[in-house]
TITORKOL-596706 format. One record per residue (C-alpha): residue number from 1; chain; x, y negated, z. Coordinates in pm, whole numbers, plus 50000, padded with zeros to 5 digits. Each point is the difference from the previous one (the first is absolute). Layout:
<i NUM; ch A; px X; py Y; pz Z>;
...
end
This chain:
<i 1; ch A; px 30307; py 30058; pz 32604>;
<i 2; ch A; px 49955; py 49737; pz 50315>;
<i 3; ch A; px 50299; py 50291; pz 50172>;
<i 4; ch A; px 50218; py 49930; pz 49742>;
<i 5; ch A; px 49993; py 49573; pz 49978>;
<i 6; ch A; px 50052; py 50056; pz 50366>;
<i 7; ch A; px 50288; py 50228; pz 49997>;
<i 8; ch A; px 50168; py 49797; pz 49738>;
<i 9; ch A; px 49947; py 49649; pz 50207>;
<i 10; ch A; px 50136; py 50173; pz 50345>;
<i 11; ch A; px 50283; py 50143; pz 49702>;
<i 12; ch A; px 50041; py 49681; pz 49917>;
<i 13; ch A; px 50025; py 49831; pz 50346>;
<i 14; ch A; px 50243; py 50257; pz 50146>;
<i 15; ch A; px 50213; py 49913; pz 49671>;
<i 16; ch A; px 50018; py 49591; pz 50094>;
<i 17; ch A; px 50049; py 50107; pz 50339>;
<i 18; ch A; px 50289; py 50161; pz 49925>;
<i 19; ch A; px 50186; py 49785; pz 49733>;
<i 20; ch A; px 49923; py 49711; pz 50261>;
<i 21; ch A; px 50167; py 50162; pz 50288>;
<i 22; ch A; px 50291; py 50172; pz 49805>;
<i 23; ch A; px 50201; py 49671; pz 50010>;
<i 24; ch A; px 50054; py 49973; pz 50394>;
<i 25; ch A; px 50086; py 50176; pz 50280>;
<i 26; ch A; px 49906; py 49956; pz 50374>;
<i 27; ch A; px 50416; py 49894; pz 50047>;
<i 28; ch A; px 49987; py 49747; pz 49737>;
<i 29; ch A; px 49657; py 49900; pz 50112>;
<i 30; ch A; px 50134; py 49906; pz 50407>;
<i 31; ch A; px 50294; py 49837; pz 49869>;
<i 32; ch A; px 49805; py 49760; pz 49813>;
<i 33; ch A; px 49804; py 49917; pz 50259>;
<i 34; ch A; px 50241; py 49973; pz 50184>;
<i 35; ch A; px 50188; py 49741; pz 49799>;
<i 36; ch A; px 49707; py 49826; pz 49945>;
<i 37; ch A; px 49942; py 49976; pz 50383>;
<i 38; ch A; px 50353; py 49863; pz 50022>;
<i 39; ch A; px 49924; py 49780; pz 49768>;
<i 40; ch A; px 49712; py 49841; pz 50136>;
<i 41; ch A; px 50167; py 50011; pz 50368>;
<i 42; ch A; px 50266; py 49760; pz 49859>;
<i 43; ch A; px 49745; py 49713; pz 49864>;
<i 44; ch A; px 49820; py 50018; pz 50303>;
<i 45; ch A; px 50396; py 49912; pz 50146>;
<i 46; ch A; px 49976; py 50368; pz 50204>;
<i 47; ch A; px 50321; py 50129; pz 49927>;
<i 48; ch A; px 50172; py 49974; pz 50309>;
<i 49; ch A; px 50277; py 49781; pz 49857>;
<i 50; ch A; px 50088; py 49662; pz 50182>;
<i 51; ch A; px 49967; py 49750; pz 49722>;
<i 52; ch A; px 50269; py 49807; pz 49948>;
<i 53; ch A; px 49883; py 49632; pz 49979>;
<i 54; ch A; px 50270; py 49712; pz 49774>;
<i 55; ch A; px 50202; py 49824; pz 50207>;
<i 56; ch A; px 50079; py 49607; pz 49942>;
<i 57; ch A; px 50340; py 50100; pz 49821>;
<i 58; ch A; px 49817; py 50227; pz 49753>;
<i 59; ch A; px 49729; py 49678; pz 49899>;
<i 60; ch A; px 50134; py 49756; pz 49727>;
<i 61; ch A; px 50088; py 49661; pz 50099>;
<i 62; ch A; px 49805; py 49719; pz 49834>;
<i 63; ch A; px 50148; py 49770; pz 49808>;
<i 64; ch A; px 50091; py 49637; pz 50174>;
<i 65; ch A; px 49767; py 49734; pz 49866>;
<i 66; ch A; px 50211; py 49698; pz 49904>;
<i 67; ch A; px 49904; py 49647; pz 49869>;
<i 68; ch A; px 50090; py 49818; pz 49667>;
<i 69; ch A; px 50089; py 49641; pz 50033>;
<i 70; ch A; px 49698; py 49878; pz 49890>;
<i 71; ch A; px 49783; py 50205; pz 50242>;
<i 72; ch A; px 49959; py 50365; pz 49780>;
<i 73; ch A; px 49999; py 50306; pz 50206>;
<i 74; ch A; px 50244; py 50304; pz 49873>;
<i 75; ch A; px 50140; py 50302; pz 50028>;
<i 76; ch A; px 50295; py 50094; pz 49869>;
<i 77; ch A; px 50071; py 50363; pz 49837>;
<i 78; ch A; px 50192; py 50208; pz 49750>;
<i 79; ch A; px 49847; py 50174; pz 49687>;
<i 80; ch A; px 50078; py 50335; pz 49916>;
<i 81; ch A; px 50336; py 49932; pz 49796>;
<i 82; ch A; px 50068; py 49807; pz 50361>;
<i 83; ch A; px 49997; py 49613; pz 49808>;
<i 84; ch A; px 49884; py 49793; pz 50276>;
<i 85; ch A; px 49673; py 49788; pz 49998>;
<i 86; ch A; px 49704; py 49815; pz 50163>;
<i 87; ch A; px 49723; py 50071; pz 50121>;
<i 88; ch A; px 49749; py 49721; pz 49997>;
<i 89; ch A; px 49658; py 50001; pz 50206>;
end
């Protein structure tokens, strides 16, 4: 009796073994890994690429700070429809 609960738990294990390695293969497997290498290589900034830093053009220009007559601070702007109006800090 103890032969056969044994036999069917190594029965058993060989069966999970099996269902859990049908899915992948040892190609699919290394190209993972090696993605996932990549992947990691290019957060650490490893990828061998000169990175390309913004140049003053490429920044947006701030607006000019103007005065009111009576002292006020503004900007001046458009909407989105491209009305013009004040900005007031």
């Amino acid at each position: 009796m103890e032969l056969l609960i044994v036999l069917l738990l190594l029965l058993l294990a060989a069966a999970i073994w099996a269902i859990s390695s049908r899915g992948t293969s040892p190609s699919v497997d290394r190209a993972w890994r090696s993605s996932v290498e990549a992947n990691r290589a290019a957060m650490r900034g490893e990828t061998g690429s000169w990175r390309v830093e913004p140049s003053d053009t490429d920044r947006p220009v701030p607006p000019a700070i103007k005065t009111g007559r009576r002292g006020g601070r503004y900007t001046e702007a458009r909407t989105k429809e491209g009305r013009p109006y004040r900005r007031y800090f």
